[in-house]
C-alpha positions in Angstrom: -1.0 -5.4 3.1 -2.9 -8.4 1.8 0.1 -10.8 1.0 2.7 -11.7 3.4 5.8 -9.5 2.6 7.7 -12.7 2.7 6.2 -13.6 -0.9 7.1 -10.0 -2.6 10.9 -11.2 -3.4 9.6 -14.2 -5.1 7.0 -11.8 -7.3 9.6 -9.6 -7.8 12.3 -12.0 -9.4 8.7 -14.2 -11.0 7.9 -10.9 -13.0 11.8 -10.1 -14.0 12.2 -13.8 -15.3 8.6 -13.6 -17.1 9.6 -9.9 -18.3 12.9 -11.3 -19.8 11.8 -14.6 -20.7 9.2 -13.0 -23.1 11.4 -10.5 -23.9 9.2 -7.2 -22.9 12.2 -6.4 -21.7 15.8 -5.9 -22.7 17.4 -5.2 -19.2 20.6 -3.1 -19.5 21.2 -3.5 -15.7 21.5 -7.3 -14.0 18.2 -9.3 -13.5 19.1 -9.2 -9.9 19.0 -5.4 -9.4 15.6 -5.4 -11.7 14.1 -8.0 -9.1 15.4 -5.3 -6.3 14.1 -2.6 -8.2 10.7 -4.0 -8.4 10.3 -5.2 -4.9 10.5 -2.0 -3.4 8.0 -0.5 -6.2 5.3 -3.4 -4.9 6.2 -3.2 -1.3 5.0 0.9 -1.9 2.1 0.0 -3.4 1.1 -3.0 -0.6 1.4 -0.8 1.5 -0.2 2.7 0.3 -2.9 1.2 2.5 -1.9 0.9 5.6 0.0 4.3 5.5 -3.6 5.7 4.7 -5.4 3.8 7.4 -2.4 5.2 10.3 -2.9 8.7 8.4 -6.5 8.3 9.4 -6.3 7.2 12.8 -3.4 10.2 13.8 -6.7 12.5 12.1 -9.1 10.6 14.2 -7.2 11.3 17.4 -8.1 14.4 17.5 -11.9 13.8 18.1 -10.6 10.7 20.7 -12.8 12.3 23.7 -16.2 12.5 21.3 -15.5 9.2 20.4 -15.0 8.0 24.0 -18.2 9.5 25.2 -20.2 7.6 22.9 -21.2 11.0 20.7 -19.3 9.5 17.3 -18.9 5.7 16.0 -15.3 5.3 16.0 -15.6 2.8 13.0 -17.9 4.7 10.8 -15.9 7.8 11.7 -13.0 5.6 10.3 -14.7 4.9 7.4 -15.6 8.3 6.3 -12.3 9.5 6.7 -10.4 7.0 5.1 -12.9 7.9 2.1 -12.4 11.6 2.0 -8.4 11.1 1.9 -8.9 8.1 -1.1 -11.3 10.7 -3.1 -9.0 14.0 -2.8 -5.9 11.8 -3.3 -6.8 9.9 -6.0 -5.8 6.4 -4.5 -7.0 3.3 -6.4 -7.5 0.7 -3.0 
């Protein structure tokens, strides 16, 4: 996650108000449970990444004695993998 999960309330309620304020929205539920609403739907998506990157390092422990011995690049390895899953999942990083 790139932004300190402390700040994704304050995003959350900034984009209700612004949603509201602008009326692009006509909430039939209270701002408050929008604000809730929305937090959890940005706190999935700032964090699709790191549930990828500890997919790919459970997948890369398999291979942890090649990479040990020197026979594989651990962060190259890494790299690949986390590529492969982004491609055949269709995740937009």
């Amino acid at each position: 996650m790139r932004i300190p999960k402390t700040w994704v309330p304050i995003i959350s309620q900034r984009i209700v108000d612004a949603l509201i304020k602008k009326d692009f929205i006509e909430p039939t539920v209270p701002p408050a449970q929008l604000a809730d609403e929305m937090e959890k739907l940005l706190m999935n998506e700032l964090t699709i990444e790191d549930r990828l990157n500890e997919e790919v390092r459970q997948v890369l422990r398999k291979y942890e004695d090649e990479i040990n011995k020197g026979r594989v690049d651990y962060r190259k390895l890494f790299e690949m993998t986390k590529l492969k899953l982004v491609r055949e999942r269709n995740i937009i990083l």
